[in-house]
C-alpha positions as CSV (number, residue, x, y, z in Angstrom):
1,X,191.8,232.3,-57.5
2,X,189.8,231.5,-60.3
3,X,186.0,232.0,-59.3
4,X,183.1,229.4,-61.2
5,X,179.5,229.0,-61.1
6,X,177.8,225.4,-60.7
7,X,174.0,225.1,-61.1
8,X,174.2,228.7,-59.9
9,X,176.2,228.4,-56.8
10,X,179.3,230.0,-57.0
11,X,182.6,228.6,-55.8
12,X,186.2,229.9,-55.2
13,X,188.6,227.5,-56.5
14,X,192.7,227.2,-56.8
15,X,193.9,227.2,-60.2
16,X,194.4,224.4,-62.4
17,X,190.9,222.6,-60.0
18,X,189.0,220.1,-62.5
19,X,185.4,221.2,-63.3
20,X,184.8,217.5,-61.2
21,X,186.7,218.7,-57.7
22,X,184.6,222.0,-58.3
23,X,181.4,220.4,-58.2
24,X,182.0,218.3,-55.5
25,X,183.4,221.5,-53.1
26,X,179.8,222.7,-54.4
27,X,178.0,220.6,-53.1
28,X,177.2,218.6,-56.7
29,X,178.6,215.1,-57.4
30,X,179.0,214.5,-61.1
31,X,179.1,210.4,-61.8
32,X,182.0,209.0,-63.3
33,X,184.2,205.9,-64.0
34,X,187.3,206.4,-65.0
35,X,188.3,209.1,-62.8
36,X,190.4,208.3,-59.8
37,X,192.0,211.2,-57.6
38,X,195.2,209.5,-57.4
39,X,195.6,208.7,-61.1
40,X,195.6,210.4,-64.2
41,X,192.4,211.4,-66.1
42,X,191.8,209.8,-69.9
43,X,188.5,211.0,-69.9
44,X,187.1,207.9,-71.3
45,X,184.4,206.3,-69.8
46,X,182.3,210.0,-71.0
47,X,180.1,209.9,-67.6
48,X,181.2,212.9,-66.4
49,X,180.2,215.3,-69.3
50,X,178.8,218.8,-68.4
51,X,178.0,221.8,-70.2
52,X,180.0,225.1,-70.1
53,X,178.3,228.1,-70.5
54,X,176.2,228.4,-73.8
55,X,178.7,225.7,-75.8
56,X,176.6,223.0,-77.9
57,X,179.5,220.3,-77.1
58,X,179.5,218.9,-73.4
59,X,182.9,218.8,-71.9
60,X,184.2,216.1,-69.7
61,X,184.3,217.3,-66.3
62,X,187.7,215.3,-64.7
63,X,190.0,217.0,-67.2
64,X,188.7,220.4,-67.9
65,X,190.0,222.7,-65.6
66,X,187.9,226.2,-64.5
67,X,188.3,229.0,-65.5
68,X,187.5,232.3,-63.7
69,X,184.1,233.3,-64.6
70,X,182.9,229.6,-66.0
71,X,179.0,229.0,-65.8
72,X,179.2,224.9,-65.5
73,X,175.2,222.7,-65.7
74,X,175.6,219.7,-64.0
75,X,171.9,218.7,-64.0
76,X,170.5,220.4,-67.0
77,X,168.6,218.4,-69.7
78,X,171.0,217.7,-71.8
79,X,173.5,216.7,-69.3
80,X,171.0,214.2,-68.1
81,X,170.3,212.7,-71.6
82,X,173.8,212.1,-72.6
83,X,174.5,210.2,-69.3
84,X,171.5,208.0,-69.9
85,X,172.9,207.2,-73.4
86,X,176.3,206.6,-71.9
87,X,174.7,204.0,-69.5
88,X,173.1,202.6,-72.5
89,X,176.0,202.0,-74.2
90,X,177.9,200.7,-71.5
91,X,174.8,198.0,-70.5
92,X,174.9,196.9,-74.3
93,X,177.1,193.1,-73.3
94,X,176.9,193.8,-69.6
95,X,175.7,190.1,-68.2
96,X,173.8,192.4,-65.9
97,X,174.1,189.2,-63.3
98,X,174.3,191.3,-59.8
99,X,172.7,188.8,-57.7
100,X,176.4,186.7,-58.0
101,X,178.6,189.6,-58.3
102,X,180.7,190.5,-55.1
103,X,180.5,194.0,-56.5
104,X,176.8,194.3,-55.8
105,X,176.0,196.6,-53.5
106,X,179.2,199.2,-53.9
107,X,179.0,198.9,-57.3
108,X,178.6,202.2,-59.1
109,X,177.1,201.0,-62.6
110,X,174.4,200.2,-60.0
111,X,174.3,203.3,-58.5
112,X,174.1,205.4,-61.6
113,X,172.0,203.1,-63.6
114,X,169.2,203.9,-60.7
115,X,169.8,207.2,-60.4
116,X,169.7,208.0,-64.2
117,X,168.6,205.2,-66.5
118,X,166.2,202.6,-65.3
119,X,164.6,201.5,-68.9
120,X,164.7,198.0,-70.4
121,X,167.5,197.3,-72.5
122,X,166.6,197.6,-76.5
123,X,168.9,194.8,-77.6
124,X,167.3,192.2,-79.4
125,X,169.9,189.7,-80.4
126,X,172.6,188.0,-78.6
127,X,174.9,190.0,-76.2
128,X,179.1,189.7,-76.6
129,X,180.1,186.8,-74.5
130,X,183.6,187.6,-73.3
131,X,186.0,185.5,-70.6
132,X,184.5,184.7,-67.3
133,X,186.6,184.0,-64.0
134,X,189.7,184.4,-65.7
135,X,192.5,184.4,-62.7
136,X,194.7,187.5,-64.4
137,X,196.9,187.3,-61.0
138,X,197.2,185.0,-57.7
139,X,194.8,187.4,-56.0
140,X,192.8,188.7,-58.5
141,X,190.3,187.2,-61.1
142,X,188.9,188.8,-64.1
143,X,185.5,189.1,-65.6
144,X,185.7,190.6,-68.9
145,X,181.7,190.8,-69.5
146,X,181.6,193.3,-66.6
147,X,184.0,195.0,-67.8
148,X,183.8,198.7,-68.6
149,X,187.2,199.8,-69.8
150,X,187.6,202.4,-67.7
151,X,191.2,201.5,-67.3
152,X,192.0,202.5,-63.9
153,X,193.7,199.4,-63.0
154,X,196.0,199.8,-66.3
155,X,197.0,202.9,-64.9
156,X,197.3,202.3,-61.2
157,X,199.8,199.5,-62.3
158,X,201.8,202.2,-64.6
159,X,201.6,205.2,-62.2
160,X,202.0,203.7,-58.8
161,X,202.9,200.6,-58.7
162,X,205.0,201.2,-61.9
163,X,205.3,197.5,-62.7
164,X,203.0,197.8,-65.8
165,X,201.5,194.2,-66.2
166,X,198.1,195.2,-67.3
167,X,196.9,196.5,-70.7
168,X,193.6,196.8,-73.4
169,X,193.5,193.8,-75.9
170,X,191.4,193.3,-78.7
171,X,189.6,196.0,-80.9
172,X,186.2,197.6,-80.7
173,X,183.7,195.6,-78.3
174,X,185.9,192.5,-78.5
175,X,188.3,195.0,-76.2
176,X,189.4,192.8,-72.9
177,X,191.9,193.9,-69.9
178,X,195.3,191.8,-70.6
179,X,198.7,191.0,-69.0
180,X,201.2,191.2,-71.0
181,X,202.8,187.7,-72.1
182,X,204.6,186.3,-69.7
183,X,203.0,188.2,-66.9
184,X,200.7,187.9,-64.4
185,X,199.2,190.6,-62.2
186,X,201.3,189.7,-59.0
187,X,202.7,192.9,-57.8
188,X,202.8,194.0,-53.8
189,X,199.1,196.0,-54.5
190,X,197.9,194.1,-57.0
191,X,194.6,193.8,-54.8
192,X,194.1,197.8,-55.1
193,X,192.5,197.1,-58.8
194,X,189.9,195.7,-56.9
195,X,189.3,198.7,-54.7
196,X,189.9,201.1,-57.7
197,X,187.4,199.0,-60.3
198,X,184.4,200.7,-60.1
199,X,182.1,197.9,-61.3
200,X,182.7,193.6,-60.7
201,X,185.0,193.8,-63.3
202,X,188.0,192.7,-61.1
203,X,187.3,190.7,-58.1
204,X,189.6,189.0,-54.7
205,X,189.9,185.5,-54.7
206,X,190.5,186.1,-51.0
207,X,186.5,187.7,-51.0
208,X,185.3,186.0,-53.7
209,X,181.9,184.7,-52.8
210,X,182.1,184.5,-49.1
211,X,180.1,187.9,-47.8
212,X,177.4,190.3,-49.7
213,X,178.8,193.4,-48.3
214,X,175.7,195.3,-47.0
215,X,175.9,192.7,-44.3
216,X,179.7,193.7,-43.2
217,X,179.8,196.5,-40.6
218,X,182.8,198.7,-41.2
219,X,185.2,199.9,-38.1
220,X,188.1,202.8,-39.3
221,X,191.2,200.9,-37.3
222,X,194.9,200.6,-38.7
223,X,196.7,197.8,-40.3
224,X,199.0,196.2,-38.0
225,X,201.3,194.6,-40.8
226,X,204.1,196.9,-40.6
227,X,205.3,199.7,-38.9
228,X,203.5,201.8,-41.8
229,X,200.5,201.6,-40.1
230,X,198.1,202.0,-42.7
231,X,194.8,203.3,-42.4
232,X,191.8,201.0,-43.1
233,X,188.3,200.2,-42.8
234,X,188.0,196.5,-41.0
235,X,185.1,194.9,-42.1
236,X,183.4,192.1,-40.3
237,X,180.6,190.2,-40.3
238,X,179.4,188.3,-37.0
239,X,182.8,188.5,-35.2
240,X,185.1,188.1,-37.9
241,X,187.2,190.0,-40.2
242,X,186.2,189.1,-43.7
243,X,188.5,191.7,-45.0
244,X,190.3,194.9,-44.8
245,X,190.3,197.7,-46.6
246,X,192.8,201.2,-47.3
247,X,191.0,203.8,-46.0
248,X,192.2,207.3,-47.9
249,X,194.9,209.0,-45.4
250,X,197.1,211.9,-47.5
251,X,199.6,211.7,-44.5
252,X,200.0,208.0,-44.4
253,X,198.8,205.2,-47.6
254,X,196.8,207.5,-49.7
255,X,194.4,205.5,-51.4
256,X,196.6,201.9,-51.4
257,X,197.8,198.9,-49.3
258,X,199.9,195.9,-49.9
259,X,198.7,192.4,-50.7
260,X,200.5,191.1,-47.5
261,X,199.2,194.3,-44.9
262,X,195.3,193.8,-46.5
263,X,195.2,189.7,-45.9
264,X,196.8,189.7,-42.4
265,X,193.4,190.1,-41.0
266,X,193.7,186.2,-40.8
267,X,195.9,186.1,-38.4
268,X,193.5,187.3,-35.7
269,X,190.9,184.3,-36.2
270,X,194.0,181.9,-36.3
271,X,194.9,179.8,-33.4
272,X,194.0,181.6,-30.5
273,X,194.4,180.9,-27.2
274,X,190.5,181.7,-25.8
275,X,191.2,181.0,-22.0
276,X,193.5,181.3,-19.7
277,X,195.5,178.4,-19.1
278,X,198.1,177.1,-16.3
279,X,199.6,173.5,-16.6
280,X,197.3,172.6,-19.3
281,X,194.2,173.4,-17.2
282,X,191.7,175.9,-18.2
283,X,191.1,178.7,-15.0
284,X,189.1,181.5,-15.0
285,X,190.5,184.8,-14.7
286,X,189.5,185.1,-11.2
287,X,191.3,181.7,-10.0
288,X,194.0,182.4,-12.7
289,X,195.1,185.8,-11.3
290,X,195.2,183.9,-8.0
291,X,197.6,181.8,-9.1
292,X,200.0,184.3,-11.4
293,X,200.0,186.4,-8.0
294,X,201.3,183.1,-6.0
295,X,203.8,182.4,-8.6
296,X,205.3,186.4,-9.4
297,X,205.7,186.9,-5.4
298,X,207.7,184.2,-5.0
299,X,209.9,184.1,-8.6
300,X,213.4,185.3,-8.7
301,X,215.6,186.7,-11.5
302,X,212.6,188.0,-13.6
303,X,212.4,189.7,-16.8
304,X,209.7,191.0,-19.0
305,X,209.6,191.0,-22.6
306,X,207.6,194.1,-24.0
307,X,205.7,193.2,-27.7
308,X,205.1,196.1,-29.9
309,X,202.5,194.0,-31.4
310,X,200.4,196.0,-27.9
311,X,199.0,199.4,-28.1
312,X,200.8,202.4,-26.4
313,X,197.8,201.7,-23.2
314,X,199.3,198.2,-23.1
315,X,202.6,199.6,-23.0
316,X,202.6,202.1,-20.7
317,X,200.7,199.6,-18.4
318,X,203.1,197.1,-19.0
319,X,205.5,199.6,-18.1
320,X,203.9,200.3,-14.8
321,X,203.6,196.5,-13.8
322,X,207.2,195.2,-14.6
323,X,208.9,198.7,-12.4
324,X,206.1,198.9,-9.8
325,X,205.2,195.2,-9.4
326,X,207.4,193.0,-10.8
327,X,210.0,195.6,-9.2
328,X,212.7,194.4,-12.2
329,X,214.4,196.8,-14.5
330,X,215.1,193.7,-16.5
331,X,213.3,194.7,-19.6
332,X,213.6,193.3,-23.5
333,X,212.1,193.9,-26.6
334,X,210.0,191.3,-28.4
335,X,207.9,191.6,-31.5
336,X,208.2,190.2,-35.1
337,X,212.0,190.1,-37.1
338,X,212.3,193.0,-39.8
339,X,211.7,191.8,-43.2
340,X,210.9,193.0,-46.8
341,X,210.6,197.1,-47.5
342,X,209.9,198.9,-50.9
343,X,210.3,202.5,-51.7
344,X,206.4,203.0,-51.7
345,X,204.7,201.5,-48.6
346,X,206.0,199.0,-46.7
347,X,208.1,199.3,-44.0
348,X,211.0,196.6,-42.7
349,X,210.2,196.6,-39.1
350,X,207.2,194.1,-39.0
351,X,205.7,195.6,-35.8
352,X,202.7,198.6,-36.1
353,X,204.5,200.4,-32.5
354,X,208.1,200.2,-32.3
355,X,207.5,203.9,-32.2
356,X,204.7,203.8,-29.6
357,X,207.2,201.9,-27.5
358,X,209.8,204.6,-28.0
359,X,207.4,207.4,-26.7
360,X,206.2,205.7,-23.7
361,X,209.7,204.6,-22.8
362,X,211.4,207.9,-24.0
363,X,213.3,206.3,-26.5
364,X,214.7,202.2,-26.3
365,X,217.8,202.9,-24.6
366,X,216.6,201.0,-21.5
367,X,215.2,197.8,-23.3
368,X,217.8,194.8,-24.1
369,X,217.3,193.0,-27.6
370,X,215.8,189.8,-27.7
371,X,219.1,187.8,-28.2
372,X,220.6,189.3,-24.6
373,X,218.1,188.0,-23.2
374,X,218.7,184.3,-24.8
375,X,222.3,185.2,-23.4
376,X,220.4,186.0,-20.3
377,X,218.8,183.2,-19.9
378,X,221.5,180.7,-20.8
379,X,224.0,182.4,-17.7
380,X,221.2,182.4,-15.7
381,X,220.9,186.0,-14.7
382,X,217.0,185.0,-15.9
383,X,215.3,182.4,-14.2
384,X,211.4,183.6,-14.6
385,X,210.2,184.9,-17.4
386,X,207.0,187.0,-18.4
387,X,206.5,187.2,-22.0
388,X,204.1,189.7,-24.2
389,X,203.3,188.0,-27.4
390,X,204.6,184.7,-29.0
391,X,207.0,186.6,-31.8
392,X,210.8,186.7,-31.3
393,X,213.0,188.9,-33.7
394,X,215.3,186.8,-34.3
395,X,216.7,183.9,-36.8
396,X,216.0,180.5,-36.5
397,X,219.1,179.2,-34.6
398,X,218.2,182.0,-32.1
399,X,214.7,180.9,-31.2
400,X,215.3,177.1,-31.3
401,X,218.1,178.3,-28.6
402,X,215.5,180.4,-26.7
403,X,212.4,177.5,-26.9
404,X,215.3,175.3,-25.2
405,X,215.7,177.3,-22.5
406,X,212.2,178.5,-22.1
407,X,211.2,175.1,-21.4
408,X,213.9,175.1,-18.3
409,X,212.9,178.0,-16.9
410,X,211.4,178.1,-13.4
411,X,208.3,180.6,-14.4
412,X,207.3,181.3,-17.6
413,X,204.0,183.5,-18.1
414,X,202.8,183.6,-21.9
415,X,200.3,186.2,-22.6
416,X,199.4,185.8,-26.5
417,X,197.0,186.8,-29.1
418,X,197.8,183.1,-30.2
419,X,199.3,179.9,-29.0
420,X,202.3,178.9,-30.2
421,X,205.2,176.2,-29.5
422,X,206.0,178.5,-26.8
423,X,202.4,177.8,-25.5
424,X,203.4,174.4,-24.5
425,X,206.1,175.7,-22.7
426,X,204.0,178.2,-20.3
427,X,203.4,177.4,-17.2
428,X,200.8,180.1,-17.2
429,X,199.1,181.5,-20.7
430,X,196.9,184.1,-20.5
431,X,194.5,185.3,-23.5
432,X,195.1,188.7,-24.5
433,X,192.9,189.9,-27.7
434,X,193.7,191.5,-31.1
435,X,193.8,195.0,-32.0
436,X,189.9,194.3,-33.0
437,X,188.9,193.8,-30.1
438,X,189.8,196.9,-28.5
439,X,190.7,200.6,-28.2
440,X,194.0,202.0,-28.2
441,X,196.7,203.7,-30.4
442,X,199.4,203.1,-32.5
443,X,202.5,205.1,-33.5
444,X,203.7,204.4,-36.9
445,X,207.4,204.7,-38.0
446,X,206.6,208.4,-38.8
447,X,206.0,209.4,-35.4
448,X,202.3,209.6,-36.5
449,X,199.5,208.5,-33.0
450,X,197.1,206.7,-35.0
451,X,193.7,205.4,-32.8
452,X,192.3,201.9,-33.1
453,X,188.7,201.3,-32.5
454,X,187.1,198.3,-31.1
455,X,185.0,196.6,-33.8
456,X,183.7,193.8,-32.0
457,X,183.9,191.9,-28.5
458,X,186.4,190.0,-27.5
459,X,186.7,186.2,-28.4
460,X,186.2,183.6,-25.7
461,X,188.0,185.1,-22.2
462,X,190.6,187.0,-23.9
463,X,191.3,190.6,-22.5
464,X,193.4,193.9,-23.5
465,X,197.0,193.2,-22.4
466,X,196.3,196.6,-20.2
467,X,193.2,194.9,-18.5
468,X,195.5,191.8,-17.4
469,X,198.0,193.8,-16.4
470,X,195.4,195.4,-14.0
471,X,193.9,192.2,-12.9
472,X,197.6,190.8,-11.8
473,X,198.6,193.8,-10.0
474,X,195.3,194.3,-7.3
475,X,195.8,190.3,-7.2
476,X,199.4,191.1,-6.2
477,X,198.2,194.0,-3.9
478,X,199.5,196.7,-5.8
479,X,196.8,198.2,-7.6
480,X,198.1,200.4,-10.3
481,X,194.7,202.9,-9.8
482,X,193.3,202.5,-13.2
483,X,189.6,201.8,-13.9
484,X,188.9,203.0,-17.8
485,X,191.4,203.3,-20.7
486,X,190.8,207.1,-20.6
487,X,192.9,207.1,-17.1
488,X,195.6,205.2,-18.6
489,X,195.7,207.9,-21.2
490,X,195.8,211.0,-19.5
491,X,198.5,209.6,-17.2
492,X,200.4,208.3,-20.3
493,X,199.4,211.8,-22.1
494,X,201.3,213.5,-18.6
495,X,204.4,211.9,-19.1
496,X,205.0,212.2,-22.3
497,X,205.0,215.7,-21.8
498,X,207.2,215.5,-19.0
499,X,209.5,213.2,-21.1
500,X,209.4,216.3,-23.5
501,X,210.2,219.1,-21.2
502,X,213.1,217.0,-19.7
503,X,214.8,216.9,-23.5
504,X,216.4,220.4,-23.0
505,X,218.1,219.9,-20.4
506,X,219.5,216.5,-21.0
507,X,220.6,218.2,-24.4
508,X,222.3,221.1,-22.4
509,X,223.8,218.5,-20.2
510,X,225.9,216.8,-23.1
511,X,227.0,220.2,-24.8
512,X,230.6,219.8,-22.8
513,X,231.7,217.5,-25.8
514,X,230.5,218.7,-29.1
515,X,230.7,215.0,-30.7
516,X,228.7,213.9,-27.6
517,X,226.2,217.0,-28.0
518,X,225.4,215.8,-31.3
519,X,224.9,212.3,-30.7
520,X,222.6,213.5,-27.7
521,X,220.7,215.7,-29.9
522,X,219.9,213.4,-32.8
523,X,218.9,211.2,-30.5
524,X,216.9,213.6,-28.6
525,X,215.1,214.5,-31.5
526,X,214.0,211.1,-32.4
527,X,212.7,210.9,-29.1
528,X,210.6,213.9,-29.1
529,X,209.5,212.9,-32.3
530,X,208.2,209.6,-30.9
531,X,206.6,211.4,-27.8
532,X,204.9,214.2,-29.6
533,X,203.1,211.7,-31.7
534,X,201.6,210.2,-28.7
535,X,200.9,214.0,-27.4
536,X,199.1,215.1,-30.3
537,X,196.3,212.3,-30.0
């Protein structure tokens, strides 16, 4: 391993590390544009230059790779004067108009102009006026007077996306970010140029002018778009998400998320149902567990639906409730219908813990679809019905079938994030709040536990679906002996290692047929791949 010196600390490196990576495991960040880690380097933008050795010619830093024995200056004079020349010459046409820019205050032209230039420009005639607000996609608008050409988002749409619709037009300093005839930037990521445009060049029309961002607090939490489970910061301002964004994860997204994933933070501030709620009469949670008590002790035929919308905590209590209070093994499987997939992020099943279900249940084997339960319900082995979540994966025909004979039940309990058709139909709807609102973890579709952090309180009455559950069962009289969420987790932590150790011998047990032995062990393995995600956490 190639060993190189950096303002005189010396640093062991792999072969083939970039004088920039080198730095930065020194301890020394070297500015730059159009460097990105997850694209290729064109060594462009000329930020990044640093000396080598004794050699009169700086050397970009992103593409020149050490060498054992390289003396690098990061810091020297003439490092410093060629990087307040390239600021220069980058400010030339700049509007230099920060106080509107949503880029202002994450905006590293601003960063590195304060940290190395700060001088009055020297132009004395008019600057190049180029397009403003140009909308270059349905997401995304361009403002080519901020633009530095760095051409990050030209490359993320080549190398990851691979859909190409952006390219350099124009010659010299009439040079503007294009799409090609025709085109429009409207690919699955397209709002990732955002994130990888260092400056205000490109901006979303989701954001656009509706938060300065120093005023968002950021909480690291997980997109619950698809079972991918991406990992992002949610930002939010005063209660409310204003956006999210990827947050890097090698294991999971990388640096990216898709269009749909990063706006379905709306769905959290739409429609909710803020209060609990039993034949149109608003109760508080006290006189509502009352009455949910009353109803459950005296309902027959009663199923549960299970939403893996809800953490694993909500699960596992939910688990708890319907075996030990409800006392009914009749159990089905909600959540959202599968939809879209692509070879690069996102997944078919619409629901962030299908997998979290599978661990705390030890696979699905003992959960009914959704459409036995409309079957269910229409020969009447259901009567009473308590429902997690409003979503039903299913077609149309289906859930126009099962809204007909959820309005005939004789109980139906609704506890939603939001209210719904089926709303009107509950004769009880309790609040339960959004993965914003509270702790927990998810297990994405590659057996990954993946925590979610509370970000802010909860809106109006709502609670954690684990915290009802916990309410209805000491109201029933049978306490389920959980205070915290760190309870429900070491018990769920328990027996998913008990779920684990029991995998042998159920293996061993189905080794009298070999077809059967294998079907048992691929499905043996899936489990213990579900469980041990939930272990590791």
């Amino acid at each position: 391993m190639p060993k190189v010196t950096i303002n005189g600390t010396e640093v062991e490196v792999d072969k083939g590390t970039t004088v920039l990576r080198a730095a930065a495991m020194a301890g020394y960040e070297v500015p730059h544009f159009c460097y990105h880690p997850a694209l290729s380097a064109p060594a462009n933008c000329r930020m990044c230059l640093v000396q080598i050795g004794d050699a009169p010619k700086l050397q970009p830093s992103c593409y020149m790779q050490v060498t054992d024995g390289m003396v690098v200056h990061t810091e020297n004079e003439a490092v410093i004067k060629v990087r307040k020349a390239v600021l220069e010459f980058i400010l030339v046409n700049h509007p230099v108009d920060c106080p509107i820019c949503d880029k202002a205050g994450e905006c590293k032209l601003q960063d590195y102009y304060m940290a190395y230039d700060t001088q009055e420009s020297r132009l004395r005639v008019e600057k190049v006026q180029k397009i403003k607000a140009y909308p270059i996609g349905p997401h995304i608008v361009y403002d080519g007077e901020r633009c530095i050409l760095c051409t990050r988002c030209v490359r993320f749409c080549e190398e990851i996306t691979g859909t190409g619709e952006l390219t350099t037009a124009g010659r010299g300093d009439m040079t503007e970010i294009r799409t090609f005839p025709g085109r429009s930037l409207d690919n699955n990521y397209s709002m990732c140029t955002v994130d990888v445009c260092p400056v205000g060049a490109l901006t979303s029309r989701d954001f656009r002018f509706k938060c300065r961002v120093w005023l968002l607090t950021s909480t690291d939490s997980v997109c619950t778009g698809c079972s991918m489970g991406c990992n992002i910061h949610l930002e939010h301002f005063r209660n409310e998400i204003q956006r999210y964004r990827p947050r890097y994860n090698p294991e999971v997204n990388d640096y990216w998320m898709c269009d749909e994933g990063r706006l379905s933070y709306k769905d959290v501030h739409t429609d909710r149902l803020l209060r609990p709620m039993t034949n149109g009469a608003e109760l508080s949670w006290h006189a509502v567990s009352g009455v949910v008590a009353d109803k459950l002790a005296r309902a027959e035929n009663i199923a549960f639906v299970l939403s893996p919308q809800a953490s694993c905590e909500d699960i596992f209590a939910a688990k708890r409730f319907a075996e030990e209070v409800l006392d009914t093994t009749n159990l089905y499987m909600g959540g959202k219908a599968n939809g879209f997939e692509d070879d690069l992020l996102i997944k078919a099943d619409k629901n962030p813990n299908t997998r979290g279900i599978e661990a705390v249940f030890g696979g699905l084997d003992s959960l009914a679809s959704f459409e036995q339960l409309v079957d269910d319900m229409e020969s009447g082995k259901v009567t009473s019905l308590y429902m997690m979540g409003t979503e039903t994966p299913v077609d149309s025909a289906t859930r126009r079938r099962f809204e007909s004979l959820a309005a005939n039940l004789d109980l139906f309990i609704l506890q939603s994030l939001h209210r719904s058709q089926l709303y009107e139909m509950a004769h009880v709807a309790l609040p339960a709040c959004s993965h914003a609102e509270k702790n927990g973890t998810f297990v994405n579709i590659q057996g990954i536990a993946q925590p979610i952090t509370k970000a802010f309180e909860t809106h109006g009455d709502s609670l954690p679906d684990w915290q009802i559950f916990l309410r209805l069962a000491s109201a029933m009289g049978k306490p389920l002996g959980y205070s915290m969420l760190s309870k429900i987790q070491d018990d769920m932590f328990e027996a998913s290692q008990k779920q684990a150790a029991d995998e042998p011998e159920a293996t061993d047990a189905a080794k009298g047929d070999d077809s059967a032995g294998d079907d048992a062990s691929a499905k043996n393995e899936t489990k213990a791949a579900a469980t041990a995600a939930v272990v590791e956490d």
